[in-house]
C-alpha positions as CSV (number, residue, x, y, z in Angstrom):
1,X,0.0,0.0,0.0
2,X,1.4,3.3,-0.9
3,X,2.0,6.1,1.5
4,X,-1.0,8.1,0.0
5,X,-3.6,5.2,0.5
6,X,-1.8,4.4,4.2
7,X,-1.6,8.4,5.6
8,X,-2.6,11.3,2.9
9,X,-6.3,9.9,2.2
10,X,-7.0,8.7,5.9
11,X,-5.9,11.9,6.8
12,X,-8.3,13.7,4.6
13,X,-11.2,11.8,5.0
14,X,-11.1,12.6,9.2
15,X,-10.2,16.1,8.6
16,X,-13.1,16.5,6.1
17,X,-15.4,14.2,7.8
18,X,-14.7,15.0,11.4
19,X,-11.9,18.0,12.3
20,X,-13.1,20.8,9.9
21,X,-17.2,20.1,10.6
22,X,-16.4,19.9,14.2
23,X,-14.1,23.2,14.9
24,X,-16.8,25.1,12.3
25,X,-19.4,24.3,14.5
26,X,-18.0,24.6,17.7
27,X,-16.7,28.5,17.1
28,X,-20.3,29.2,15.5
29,X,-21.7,27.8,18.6
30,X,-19.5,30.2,21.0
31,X,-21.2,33.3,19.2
32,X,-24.8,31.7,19.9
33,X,-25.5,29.4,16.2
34,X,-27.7,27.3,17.8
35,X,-26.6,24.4,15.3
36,X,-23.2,24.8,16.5
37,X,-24.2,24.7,20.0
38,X,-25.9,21.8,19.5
39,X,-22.9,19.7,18.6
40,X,-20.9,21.0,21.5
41,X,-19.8,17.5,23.3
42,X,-21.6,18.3,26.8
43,X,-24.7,19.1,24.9
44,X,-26.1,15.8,24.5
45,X,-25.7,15.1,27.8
46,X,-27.5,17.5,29.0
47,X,-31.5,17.1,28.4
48,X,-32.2,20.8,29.6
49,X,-29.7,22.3,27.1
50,X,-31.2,20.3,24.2
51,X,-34.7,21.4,25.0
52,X,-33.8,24.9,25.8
53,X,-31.9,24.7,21.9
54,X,-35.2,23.2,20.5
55,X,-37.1,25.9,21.9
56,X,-34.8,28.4,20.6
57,X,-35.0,26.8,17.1
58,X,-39.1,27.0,17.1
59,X,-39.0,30.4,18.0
60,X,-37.1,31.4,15.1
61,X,-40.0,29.4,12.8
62,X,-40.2,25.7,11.7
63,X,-37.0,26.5,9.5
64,X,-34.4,27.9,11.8
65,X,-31.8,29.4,9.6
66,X,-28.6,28.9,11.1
67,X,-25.4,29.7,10.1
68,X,-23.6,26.7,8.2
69,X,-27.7,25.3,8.1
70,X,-31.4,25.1,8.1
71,X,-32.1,23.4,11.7
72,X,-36.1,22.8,12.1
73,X,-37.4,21.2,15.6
74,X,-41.1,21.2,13.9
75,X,-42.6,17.4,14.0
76,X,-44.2,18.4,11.1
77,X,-41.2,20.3,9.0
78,X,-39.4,17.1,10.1
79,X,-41.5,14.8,8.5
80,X,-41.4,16.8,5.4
81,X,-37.9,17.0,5.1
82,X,-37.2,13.4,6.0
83,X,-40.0,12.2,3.3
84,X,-39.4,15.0,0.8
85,X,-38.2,14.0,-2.9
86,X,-36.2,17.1,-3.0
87,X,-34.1,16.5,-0.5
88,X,-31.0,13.5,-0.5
89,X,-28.4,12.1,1.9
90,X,-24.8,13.0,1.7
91,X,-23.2,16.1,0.9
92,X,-20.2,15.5,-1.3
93,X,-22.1,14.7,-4.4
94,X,-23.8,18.0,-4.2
95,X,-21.3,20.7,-2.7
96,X,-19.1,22.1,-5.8
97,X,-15.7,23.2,-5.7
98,X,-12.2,22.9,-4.0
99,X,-13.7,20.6,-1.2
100,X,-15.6,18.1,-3.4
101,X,-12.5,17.3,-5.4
102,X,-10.4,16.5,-2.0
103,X,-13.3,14.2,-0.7
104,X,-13.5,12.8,-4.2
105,X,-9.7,12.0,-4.1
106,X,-9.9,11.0,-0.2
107,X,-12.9,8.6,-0.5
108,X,-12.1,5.1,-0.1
109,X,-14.0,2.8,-2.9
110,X,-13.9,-0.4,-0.4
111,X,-15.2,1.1,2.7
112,X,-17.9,-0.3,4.5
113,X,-19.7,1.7,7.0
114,X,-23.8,2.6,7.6
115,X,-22.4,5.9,5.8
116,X,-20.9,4.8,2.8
117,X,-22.5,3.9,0.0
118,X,-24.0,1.5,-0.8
119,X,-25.5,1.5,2.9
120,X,-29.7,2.3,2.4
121,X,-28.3,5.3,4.7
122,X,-27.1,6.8,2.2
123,X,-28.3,5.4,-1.2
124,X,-30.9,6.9,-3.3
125,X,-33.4,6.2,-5.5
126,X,-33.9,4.3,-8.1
127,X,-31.0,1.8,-6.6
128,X,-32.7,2.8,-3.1
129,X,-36.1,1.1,-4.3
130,X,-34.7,-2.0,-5.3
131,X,-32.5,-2.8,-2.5
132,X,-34.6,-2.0,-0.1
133,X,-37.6,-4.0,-1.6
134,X,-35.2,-6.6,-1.2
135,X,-34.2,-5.6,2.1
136,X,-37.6,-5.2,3.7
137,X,-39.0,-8.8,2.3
138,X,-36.5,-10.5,4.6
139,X,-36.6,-8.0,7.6
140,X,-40.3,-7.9,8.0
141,X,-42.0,-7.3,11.4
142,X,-43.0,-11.0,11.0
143,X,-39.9,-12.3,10.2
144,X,-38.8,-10.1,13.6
145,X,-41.2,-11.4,15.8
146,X,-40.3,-14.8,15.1
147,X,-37.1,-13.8,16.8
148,X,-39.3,-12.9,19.9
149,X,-38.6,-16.4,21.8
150,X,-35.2,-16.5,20.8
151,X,-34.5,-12.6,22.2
152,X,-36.3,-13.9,25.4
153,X,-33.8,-16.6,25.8
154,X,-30.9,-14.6,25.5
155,X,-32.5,-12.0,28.2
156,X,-32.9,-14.8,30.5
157,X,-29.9,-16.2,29.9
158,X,-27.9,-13.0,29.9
159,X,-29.7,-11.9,33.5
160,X,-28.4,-15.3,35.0
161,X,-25.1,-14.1,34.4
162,X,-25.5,-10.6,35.7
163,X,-26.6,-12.0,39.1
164,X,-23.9,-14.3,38.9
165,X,-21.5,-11.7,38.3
166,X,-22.5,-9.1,40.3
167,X,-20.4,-7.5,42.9
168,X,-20.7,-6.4,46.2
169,X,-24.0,-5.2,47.2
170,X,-25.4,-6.7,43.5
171,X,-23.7,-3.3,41.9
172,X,-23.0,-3.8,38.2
173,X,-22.5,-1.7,35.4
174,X,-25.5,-2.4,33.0
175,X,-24.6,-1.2,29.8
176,X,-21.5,-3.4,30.0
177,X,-23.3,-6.6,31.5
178,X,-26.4,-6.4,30.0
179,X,-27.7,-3.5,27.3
180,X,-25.0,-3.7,24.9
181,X,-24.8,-7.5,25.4
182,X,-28.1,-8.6,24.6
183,X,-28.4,-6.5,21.0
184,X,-25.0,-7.9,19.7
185,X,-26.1,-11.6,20.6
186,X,-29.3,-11.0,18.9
187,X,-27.7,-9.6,15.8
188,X,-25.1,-12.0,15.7
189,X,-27.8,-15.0,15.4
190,X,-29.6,-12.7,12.7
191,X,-26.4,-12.5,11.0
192,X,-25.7,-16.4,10.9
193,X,-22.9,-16.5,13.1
194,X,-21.4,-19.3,14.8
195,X,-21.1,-19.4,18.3
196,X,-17.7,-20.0,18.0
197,X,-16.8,-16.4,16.2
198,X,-19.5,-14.1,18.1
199,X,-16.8,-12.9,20.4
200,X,-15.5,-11.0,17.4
201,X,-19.0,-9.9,16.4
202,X,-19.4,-8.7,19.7
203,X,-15.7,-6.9,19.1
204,X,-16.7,-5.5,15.4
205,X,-19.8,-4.0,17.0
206,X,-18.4,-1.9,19.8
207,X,-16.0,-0.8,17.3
208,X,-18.2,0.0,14.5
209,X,-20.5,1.8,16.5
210,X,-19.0,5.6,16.6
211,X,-19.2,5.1,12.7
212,X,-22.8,7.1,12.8
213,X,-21.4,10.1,15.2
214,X,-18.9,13.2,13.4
215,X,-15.9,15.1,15.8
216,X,-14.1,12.2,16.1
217,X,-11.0,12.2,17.3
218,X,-8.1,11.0,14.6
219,X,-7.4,7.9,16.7
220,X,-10.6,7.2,17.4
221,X,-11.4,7.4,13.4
222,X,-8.8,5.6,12.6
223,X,-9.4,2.7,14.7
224,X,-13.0,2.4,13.0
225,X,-12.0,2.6,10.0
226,X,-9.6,-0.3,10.3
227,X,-12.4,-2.0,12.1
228,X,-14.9,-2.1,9.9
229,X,-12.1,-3.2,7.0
230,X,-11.7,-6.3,8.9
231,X,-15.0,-6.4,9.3
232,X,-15.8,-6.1,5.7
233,X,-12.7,-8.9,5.5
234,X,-14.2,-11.0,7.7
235,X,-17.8,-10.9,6.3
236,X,-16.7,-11.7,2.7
237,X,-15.7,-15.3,4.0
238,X,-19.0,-15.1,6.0
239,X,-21.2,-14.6,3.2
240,X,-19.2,-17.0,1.0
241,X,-20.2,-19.9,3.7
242,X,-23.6,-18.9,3.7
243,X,-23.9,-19.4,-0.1
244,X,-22.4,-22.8,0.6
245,X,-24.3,-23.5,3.9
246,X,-27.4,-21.6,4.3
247,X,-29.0,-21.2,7.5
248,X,-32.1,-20.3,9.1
249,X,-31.3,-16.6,10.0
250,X,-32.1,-13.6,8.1
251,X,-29.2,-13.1,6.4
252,X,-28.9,-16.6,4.7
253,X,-32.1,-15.8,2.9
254,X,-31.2,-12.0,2.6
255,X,-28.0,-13.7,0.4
256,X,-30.8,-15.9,-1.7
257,X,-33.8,-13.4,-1.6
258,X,-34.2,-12.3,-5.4
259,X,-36.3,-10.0,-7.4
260,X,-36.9,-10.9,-11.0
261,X,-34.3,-12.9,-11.1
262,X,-31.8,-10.4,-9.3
263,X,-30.3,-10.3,-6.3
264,X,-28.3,-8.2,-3.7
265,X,-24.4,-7.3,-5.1
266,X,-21.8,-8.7,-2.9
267,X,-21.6,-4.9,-1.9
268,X,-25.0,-4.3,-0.9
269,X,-25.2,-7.7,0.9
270,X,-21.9,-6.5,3.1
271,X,-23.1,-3.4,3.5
272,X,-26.9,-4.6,5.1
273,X,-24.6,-6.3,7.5
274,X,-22.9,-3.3,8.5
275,X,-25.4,-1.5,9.0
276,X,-27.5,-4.3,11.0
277,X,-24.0,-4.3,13.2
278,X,-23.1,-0.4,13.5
279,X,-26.9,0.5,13.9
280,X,-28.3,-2.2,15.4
281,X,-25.7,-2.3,18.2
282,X,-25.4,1.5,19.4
283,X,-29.2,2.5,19.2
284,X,-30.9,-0.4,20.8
285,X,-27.9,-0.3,23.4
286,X,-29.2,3.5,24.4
287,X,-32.7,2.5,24.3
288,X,-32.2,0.0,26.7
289,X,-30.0,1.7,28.9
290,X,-32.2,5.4,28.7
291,X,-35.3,3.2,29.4
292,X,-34.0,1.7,32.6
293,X,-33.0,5.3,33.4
294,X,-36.1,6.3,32.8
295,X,-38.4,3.6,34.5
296,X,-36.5,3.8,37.6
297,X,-36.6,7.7,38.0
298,X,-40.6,7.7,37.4
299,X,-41.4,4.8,39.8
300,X,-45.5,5.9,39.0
301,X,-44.8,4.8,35.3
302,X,-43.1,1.4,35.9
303,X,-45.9,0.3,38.4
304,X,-48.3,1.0,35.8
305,X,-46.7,-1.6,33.6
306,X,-46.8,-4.0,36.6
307,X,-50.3,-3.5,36.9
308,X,-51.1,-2.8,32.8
309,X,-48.3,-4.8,30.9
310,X,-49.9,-4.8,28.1
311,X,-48.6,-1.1,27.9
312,X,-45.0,-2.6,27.5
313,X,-45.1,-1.6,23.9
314,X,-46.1,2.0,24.3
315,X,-44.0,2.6,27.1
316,X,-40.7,1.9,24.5
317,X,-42.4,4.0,22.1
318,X,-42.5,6.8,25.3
319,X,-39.0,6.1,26.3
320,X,-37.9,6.4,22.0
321,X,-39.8,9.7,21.9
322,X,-38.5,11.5,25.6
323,X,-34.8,10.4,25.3
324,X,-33.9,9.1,21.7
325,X,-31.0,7.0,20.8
326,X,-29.8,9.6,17.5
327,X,-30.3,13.5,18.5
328,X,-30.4,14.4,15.0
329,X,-30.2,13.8,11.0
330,X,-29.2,16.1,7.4
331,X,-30.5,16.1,4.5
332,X,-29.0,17.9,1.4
333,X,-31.2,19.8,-0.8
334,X,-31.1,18.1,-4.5
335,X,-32.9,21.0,-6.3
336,X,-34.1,24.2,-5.2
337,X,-37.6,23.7,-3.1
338,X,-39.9,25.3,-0.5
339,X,-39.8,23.7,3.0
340,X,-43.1,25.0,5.9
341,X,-43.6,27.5,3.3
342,X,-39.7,29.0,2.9
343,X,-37.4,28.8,-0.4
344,X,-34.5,26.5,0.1
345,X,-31.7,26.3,-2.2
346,X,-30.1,23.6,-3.9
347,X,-27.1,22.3,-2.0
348,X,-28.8,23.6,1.2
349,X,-28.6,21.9,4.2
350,X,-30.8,21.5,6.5
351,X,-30.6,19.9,9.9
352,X,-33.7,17.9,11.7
353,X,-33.4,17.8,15.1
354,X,-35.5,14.7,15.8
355,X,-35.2,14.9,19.7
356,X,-36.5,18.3,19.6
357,X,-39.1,17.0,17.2
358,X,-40.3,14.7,19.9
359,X,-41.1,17.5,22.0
360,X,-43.0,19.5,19.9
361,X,-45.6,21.2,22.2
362,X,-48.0,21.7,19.2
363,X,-48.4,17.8,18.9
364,X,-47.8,16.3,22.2
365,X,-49.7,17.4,25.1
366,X,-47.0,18.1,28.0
367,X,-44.2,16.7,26.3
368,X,-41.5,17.0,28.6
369,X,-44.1,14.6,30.5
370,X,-43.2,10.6,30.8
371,X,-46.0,8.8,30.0
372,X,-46.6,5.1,29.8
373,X,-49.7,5.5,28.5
374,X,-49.4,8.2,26.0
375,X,-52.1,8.0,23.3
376,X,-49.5,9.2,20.8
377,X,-46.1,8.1,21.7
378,X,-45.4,6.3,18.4
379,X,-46.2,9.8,16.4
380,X,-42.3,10.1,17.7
381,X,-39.1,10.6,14.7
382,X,-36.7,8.7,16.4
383,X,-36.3,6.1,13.7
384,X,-36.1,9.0,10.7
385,X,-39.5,9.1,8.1
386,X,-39.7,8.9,4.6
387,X,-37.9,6.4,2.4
388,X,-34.9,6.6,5.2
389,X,-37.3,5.6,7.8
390,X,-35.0,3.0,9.8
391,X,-35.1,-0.4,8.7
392,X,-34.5,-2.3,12.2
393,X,-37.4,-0.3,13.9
394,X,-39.6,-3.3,14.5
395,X,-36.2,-4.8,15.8
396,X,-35.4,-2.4,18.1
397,X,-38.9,-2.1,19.5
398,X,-39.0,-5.6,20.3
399,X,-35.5,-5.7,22.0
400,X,-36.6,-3.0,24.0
401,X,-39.8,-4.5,24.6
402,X,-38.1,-8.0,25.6
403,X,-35.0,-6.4,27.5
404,X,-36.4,-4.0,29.6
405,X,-39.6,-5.8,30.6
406,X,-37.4,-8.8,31.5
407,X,-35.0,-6.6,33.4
408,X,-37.6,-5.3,35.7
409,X,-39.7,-8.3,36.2
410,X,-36.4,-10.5,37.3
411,X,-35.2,-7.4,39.1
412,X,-37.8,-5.0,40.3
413,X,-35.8,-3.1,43.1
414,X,-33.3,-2.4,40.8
415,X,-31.7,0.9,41.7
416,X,-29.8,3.3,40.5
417,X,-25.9,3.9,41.8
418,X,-24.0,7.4,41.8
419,X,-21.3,7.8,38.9
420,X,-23.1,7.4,35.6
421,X,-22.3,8.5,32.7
422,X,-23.4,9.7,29.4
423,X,-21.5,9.0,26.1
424,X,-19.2,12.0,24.7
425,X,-21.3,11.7,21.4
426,X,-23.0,14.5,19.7
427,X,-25.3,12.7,17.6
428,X,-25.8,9.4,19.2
429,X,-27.3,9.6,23.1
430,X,-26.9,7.2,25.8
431,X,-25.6,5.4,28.4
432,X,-21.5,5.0,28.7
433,X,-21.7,3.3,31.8
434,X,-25.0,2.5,34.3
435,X,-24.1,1.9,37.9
436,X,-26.7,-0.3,39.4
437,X,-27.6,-2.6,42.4
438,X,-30.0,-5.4,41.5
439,X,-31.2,-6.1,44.7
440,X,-33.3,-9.3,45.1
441,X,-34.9,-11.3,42.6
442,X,-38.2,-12.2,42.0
443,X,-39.6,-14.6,43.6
């Protein structure tokens, strides 16, 4: 490999990716840009400052104009961006100039990551259409709640071995033992793995993860990058064996599932699996881990599941719409276009701010509220809209569904310790650690 390919291109993917975006933002944020503010790294931990930014944002109209964007934290203006044929993912094919030439020359063809083509993140239509036709026949809510016994297993299993494990007093950290454990088991059955190499899915996935989030730092981005290549070389051989030795998981008949005769590329088959794995793992890990947050701080809200669990399924939809796992997602204008009743430009950006978007007071009555029971909970953007609308929701719901109920019935004095800890994210919001003492089991 040549020096450029090993240093120069690396180099200028992070700088252009991450370091430029990053220190823009940041010194528009120090002279009030509300977009820059909002990518400040103690923002997302902080749920007054993101409210108090989404309130600013609807003040100035459902199409705040910002300084680098358009930042909206309108439900409504959300959900018209998001579904909108005038607006695309990516930036790079539209932005002209000095810049798109340097992230031309920087790309890497081979990459795998949810945000490089041909991910669905990021791919349009018509090739959009197709794939995820393809896609969504073998990822169907069905086909996901056929995996409902199988994620109650692992739940069961997995809660064995955090009592076993626990320390003095029962105190364990939860995200490690038990939130990011049981999404990464699930996925690596989904993705036909043997039991033998799920250690290294379960290595892959807490590696691939800060592939969705932007300001990382150069070591950080380089050790994803190199990640997900072994990933990608790793899943290559995978795939191969499938072909040879189908299974009964999702991705064996993702690998046969055809259309007319035509199937998924090689490509688009790698990168469904990379996005299952990136995706997959980091959200549903924050869902779980801000749900048990959640549940235990409103002790009125998880007695009403005791006494109404047929509510289980709302309540994730409560917990996805007060404390979402993604803050936020862009869309590029593709031509120019009117958005809540303003011009934007072509090559515009503009920023949805989905957690503010969950708050929106004209939708949801009292929405800094928690509520169980909330008629409307799954009116909610945290899984995008439009033809991006996320492809594991059904997943995620049900591993919510599955791990937090099972949590709380096995453990219902389950408290809360001192010293959590939030992730240093910006666009990705959860859990980096969950101090907690079990207490005793159910009877």
């Amino acid at each position: 490999m040549s020096p450029v390919d090993t240093h120069l291109r690396p180099t200028a993917r992070w700088v252009l990716g991450h370091a430029l975006p990053s220190r823009a933002m940041r010194a528009a944020g120090r002279r009030g840009d509300l977009q820059g503010q909002l990518l400040e790294h103690d923002v997302a931990a902080s749920e007054t400052r993101l409210q108090e930014i989404a309130e600013a944002a609807r003040v100035g109209g459902p199409l705040h104009r910002a300084k680098f964007v358009r930042l909206t934290a309108s439900l409504p203006t959300v959900k018209e961006v998001l579904g909108s044929n005038d607006f695309a993912t990516g930036v790079f094919d539209i932005e002209q100039g000095p810049l798109r030439r340097v992230g031309a020359w920087a790309k890497a063809t081979d990459q795998l990551g949810p945000l490089q083509p041909p991910s669905l993140l990021v791919s349009e239509p018509p090739s959009h259409t197709r794939y995820r036709k393809l896609v969504t026949r073998v990822f169907s809510v069905r086909a996901v709640e056929a995996l409902r016994g199988r994620t109650e297993e692992i739940a069961a299993q997995l809660l064995d071995e955090l009592a076993s494990s626990a320390g003095p007093g029962g105190e364990v950290d939860l995200v490690e033992r038990y939130c990011a454990m049981l999404p990464v088991t699930v996925i690596a059955e989904i993705l036909g793995v043997p039991a033998s190499e799920r250690e290294r899915v379960l290595e892959f996935g807490a590696a691939a993860a800060p592939s969705l989030d932007i300001g990382l730092g150069y070591r950080e981005f380089r050790h994803v990058e190199r990640s997900l290549a072994a990933f990608r070389d790793w899943l290559a051989a995978h795939l191969a064996s499938l072909r040879d030795t189908p299974g009964d998981d999702l991705m064996s008949r993702l690998v046969a599932e055809q259309e007319d005769g035509v199937g998924l590329t090689d490509a688009e088959l790698e990168a469904t699996a990379g996005l299952v794995l990136a995706a997959g793992f980091e959200t549903t890990v924050n869902l779980l881990g801000n749900g048990t947050v959640l549940l235990r701080e409103h002790p009125d809200q998880l007695a009403r599941l005791r006494a109404e669990p047929d509510l289980w399924p709302n309540a994730v939809d409560e917990v996805l719409r007060i404390d979402p796992p993604v803050l936020l997602t862009g869309r590029v204008a593709s031509r120019d276009t009117n958005v809540a009743g303003e011009a934007v430009r072509r090559g515009e950006v503009v920023t949805t701010f989905l957690a503010g978007a969950n708050r929106d007071p004209d939708v949801f009555d009292d929405p800094d509220v928690f509520d169980v029971a909330r008629p409307n909970a799954r009116d909610h953007v945290s899984f995008s809209s439009g033809r991006h609308y996320c492809l594991g929701a059904a997943l995620a719901r049900m591993e919510g569904e599955v791990g937090l109920r099972a949590l709380f019935e096995r453990h219902p004095d389950l408290a809360l310790r001192p010293g959590r800890r939030r992730r240093r994210t910006r666009i990705l919001r959860g859990w980096a650690t969950l101090p907690v003492t079990l207490g005793e089991p159910a009877a």
